[in-house]
Structure formats: C-alpha cells, structure tokens
N, C-alpha and C positions, 0 to 999 in steps of 0.2 A: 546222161553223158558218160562216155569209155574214160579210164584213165589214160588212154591216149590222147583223145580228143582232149582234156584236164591240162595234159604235160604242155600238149601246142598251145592252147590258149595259157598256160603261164608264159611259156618261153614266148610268145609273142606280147603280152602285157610287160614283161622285162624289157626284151626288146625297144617296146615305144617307149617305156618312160627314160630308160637308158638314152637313147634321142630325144627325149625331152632334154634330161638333166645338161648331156655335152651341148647342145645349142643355147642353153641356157648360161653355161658354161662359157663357150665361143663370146659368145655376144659381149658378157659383161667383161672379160678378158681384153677386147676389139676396144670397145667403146670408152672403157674409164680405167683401165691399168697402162696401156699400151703408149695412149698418147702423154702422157705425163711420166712413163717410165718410171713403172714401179718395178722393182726386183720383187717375186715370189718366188714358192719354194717349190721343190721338185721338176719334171725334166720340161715343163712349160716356165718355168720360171729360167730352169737354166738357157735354154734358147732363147729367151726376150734377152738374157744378159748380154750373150752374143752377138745379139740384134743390136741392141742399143750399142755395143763396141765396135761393131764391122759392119753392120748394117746389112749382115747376113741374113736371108729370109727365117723367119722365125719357125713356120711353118716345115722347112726346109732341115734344119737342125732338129725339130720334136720327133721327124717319119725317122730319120738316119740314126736318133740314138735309140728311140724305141723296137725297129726290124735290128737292129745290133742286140738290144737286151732282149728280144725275141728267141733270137735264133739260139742263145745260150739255155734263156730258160725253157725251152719246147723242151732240151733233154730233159731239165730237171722236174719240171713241176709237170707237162704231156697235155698232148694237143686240148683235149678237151676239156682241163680247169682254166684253158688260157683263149677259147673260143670267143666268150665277151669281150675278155682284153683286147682282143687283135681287131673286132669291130670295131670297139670305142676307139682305137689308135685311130685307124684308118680316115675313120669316120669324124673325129675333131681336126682331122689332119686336111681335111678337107672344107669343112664349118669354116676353120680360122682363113682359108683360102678366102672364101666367099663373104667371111666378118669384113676383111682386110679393102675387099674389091668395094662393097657398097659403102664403106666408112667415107666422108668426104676429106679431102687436103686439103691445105694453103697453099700458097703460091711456090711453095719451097716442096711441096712432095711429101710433106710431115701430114699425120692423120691431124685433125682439128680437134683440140680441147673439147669437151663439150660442154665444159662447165666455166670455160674461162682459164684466163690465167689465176695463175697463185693459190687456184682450188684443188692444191694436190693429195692432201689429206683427206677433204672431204671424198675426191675421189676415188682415195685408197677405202675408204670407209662403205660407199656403197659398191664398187667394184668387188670386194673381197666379199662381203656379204651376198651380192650375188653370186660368185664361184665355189661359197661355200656350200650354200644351197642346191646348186646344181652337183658336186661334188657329193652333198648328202642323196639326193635323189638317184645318181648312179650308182652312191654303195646298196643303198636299199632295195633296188634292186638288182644285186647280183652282178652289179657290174663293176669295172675301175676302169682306170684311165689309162693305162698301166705304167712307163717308166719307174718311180722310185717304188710305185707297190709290188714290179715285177721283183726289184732290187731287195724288196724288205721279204717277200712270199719265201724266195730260195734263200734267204739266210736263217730266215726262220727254220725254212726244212732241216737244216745241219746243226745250229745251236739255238738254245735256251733265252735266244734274245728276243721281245715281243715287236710285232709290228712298229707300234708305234714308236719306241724307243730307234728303232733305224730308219724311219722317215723321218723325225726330227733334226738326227744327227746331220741325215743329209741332206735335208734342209737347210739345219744352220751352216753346212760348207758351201750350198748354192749361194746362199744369199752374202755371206761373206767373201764370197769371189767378186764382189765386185768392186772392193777393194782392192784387187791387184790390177785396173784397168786404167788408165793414164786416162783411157775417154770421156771417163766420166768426170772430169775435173781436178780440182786440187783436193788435196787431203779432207777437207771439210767437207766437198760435194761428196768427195766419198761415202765419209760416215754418215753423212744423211741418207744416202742411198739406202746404207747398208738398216739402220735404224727404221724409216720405212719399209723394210723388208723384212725385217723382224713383228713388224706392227700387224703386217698383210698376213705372216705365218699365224698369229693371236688371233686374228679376227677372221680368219678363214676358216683356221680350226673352231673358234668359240661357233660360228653358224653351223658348219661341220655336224657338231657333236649337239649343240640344239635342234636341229631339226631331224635328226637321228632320234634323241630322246624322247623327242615327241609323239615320233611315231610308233614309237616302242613302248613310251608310258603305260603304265599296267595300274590297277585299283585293286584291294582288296575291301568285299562286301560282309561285314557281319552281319546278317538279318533277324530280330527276333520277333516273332509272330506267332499267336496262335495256329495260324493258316500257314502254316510251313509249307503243309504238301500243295496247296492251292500254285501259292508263291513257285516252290520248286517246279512243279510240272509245268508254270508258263512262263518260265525263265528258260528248262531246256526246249518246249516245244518253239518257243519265238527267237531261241539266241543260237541255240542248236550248242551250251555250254555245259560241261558236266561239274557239277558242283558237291558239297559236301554237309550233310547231316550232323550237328554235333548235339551232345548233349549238355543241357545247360539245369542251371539250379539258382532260383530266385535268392538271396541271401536274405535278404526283407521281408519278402512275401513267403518263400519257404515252399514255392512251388517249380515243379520240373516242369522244365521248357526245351525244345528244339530249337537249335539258331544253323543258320543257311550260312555256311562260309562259300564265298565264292571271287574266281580271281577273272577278271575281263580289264577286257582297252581300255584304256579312258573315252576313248570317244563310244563306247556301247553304255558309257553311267547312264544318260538321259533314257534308254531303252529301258533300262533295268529300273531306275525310277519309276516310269511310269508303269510298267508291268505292277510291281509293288504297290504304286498308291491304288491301281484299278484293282486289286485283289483285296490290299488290306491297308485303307487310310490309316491305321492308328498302329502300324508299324515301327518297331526302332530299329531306326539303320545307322551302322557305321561305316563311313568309306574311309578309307586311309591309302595314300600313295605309297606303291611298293620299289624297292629297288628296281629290281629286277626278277621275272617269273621267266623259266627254265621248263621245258618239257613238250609236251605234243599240244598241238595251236598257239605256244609262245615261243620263244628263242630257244637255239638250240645252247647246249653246254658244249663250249669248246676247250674247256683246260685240255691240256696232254696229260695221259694218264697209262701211257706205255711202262715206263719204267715200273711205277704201282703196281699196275695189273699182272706184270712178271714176274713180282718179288710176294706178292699173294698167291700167284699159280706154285711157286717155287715150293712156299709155304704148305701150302694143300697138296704137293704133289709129296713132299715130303711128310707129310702127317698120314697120307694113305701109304706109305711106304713105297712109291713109283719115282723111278726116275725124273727130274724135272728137266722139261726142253729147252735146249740148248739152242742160243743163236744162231739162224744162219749165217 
C-alpha cells in the first residue's frame, strides 16, 4: 500500500467514526437532554438555552453562531486545520434536524419524556454519558464539534492559556445564562436549572476524559527471561514493536541477566502474554500502568516550546560568536 493510498484510508476511517461519534452525539442530545431541558455547556448548549426561552429552533441558533465563529477563525487558524470542524458543524446541524423530526410529541408539540416524568436527573445522567462518549470518539479521531473549541483554538494561538481552562470558563457563563431568563421560572427553577447544568458539565467531561484514557492507556513490560532474544524477535515480528535490551544483575543469585523493557496498549497486554508464555512459561513479568508515553506510535508532545528553543538558539548562537536571529 502507497502512502497515499495510507493517508485516504486514515482520513476516510476519521471520517466515519467522526459520524459515528456526532450521531451518537445527536441522538443522545434529542432523546434524553432536550425533552426534560437540561442546560449544557458550549455552543449546543447555548442554543437549547435559547430554545427553551423562545422556542427558537435549536438547530437554527448552533449553524448561525458556528459559520459566525467560522468565518473569523478561517483567518486565524486556515482552511485546512478547520476542514473537520466545518463537516462536523454541518453535519450535527443536520443530525439534530432529523433527531428532532423522528422524536415523538404530545399533544402540546413538546418532544415525549422517554423516561417519564420526574426522571430528570436520571436523564441528565445517561444523556451526558452518551454526549460524552460521542464527544470522546470525535476528539480521537481528529475531529471537534467546533463552536467553543473554535473559541478556545484562537485564543490559545495568541496567549498562554490552555484549552481547557477557556472551555470551562465558557461553559460555566453558558450554563449560568440561564439565570437571567424569566422563562424559566422563579428564582429556584432557576437555580435548578443552573445546578443541573453544572452536573451535565462533570459528567460529560468525566465520560470525556475516560474514554479518551482508555484508548490512550499505555503498560509498561519488564520481562526477565533467559530466552530474551527468543522473547524479543516474537514480540517485534508479531506486534511490529521496538523494544529495549537492559542489563540486569541477580543480587541473590549473583548472576547477569537481560530483561526486555517494553511500552504497548493496553489492549496488545493479552498478545504479549501469550507470545511470552509460548516462548518461555517460567518467565517474570512485570506490567505497570504508565502515565502517559510520548513519541513515534504513541502520542505526540504537544507543550509549546518556542520561546525555549529561541533562548537556546540565542545561547548557541552566542557561544559560536554569531549573531542570533532576530524576530520577524
């Protein structure tokens, strides 16, 4: 296979799970946030708020602020890191159409409960849990939603502030808007609102950020074995892994030994088990879960490391006696 033929088949697997995640997305959003009027955060939340105040189409409000926060970020961040973004708009903008159409009403034109009355927590509980999920499936691959992530992308690019920190903040101003709506009842319906909306922010993000970790979870293997190289050549012939020779030294026995470090998925442990026991039953292995692994076939390093890498050049430029370059 070309690396062409490589690049189409990723971007088309990104693609479809990206449409997996936003209809996954849609649905749970339709089904269990909607008709019980839950406040969440970011620019599908702010549109339900709307909704629920005017009765403004929801769908209607998400297209109009996202081509608005479009057309600003295209200068800033350029067409093609915002190529995803601008499907997944489109394309939820359309979902939440079609959630909306096949959902059923009452007599009154309101979407039907589907859990009943008075089960609004429980429905904040499995709706957010689905939206998080679907939300973790479009970061993973390569996608967002965009609204508040366009909002947080371009302020990142000018100051020192990290993602997350500017999707919370404005989150917690989405979700406290609705506090300033007469619609929503008297001062107590308020703060209810507002409190399950904070609840929906926790448990969107805790799914979020678990099913992120998961797929991300990494192991490290200490393997000690006579049969090192046995071990090593059918780990990389069968995982296609590069791993690491150390040397080791019995304190007890007082003999020199070889041990296999090696960092994989967690879902490749059972592979590598078995490789190990069919080579050498009387193996000691150590696995331990790692934070996080950094480098080629795991996550990239994304610190910023401009400013550093200037004041190093400046450094080196000045120890060889050269001019050091100067900002454009």
């Amino acid at each position: 296979m070309t690396i062409d033929q490589q690049l189409i088949r990723s971007e088309a697997k990104d693609y479809f799970f990206l449409t997996v995640g936003l209809l996954l997305y849609a649905a749970a959003f339709t089904v269990f946030l909607m008709p019980y009027e839950i406040v969440t955060g970011g620019v599908t939340g702010m549109s339900a708020v709307i909704y629920y105040a005017t009765g403004f189409k929801i769908q209607n409000t998400y297209i109009i602020i996202n081509v608005s926060l479009l057309i600003v970020a295209l200068k800033i961040l350029g067409f093609k890191f915002l190529m995803k973004t601008i499907y997944a708009i489109f394309a939820l903008y359309f979902m939440l159409i079609f959630a909306q159409d096949l959902m059923p009403k009452d007599a009154s034109g309101h979407l039907v409960k589907m859990l009943g009355e008075g089960q609004d927590f429980m429905s904040l509980i499995i709706g957010c849990s689905l939206t998080g999920t679907g939300l973790a499936i479009v970061f993973l691959n390569n996608g967002s939603t965009g609204g508040t992530d366009i909002i947080a992308a371009c302020v990142n690019k000018y100051h020192d502030i990290s993602l997350g920190q500017v999707l919370m903040g404005v989150d917690v101003l989405i979700v406290g808007s609705c506090m300033f709506f007469p619609q929503f009842g008297d001062i107590m319906e308020r703060m209810h609102k507002m409190v399950f909306g904070y609840c929906t922010m926790f448990i969107e993000c805790f799914m979020l950020d678990h099913v992120m970790n998961m797929r991300r979870e990494s192991v490290q293997f200490m393997i000690f074995s006579w049969k090192h190289e046995e071990i090593a050549n059918a780990i990389v012939d069968e995982t296609d892994h590069a791993l690491t020779i150390l040397d080791g030294h019995g304190w007890y026995t007082g003999n020199e030994m070889k041990v296999i470090c090696l960092l994989a998925k967690r879902n490749e442990s059972k592979t590598i088990f078995r490789i190990i026991k069919m080579v050498d039953p009387t193996a000691f292995v150590s696995q331990s879960s790692v934070i996080g692994v950094y480098g080629e076939g795991f996550d990239q390093i994304k610190i910023k490391a401009k400013k550093e890498m200037r004041k190093q050049e400046k450094k080196l430029a000045q120890a060889e006696g050269k001019p050091a370059n100067e900002e454009k």
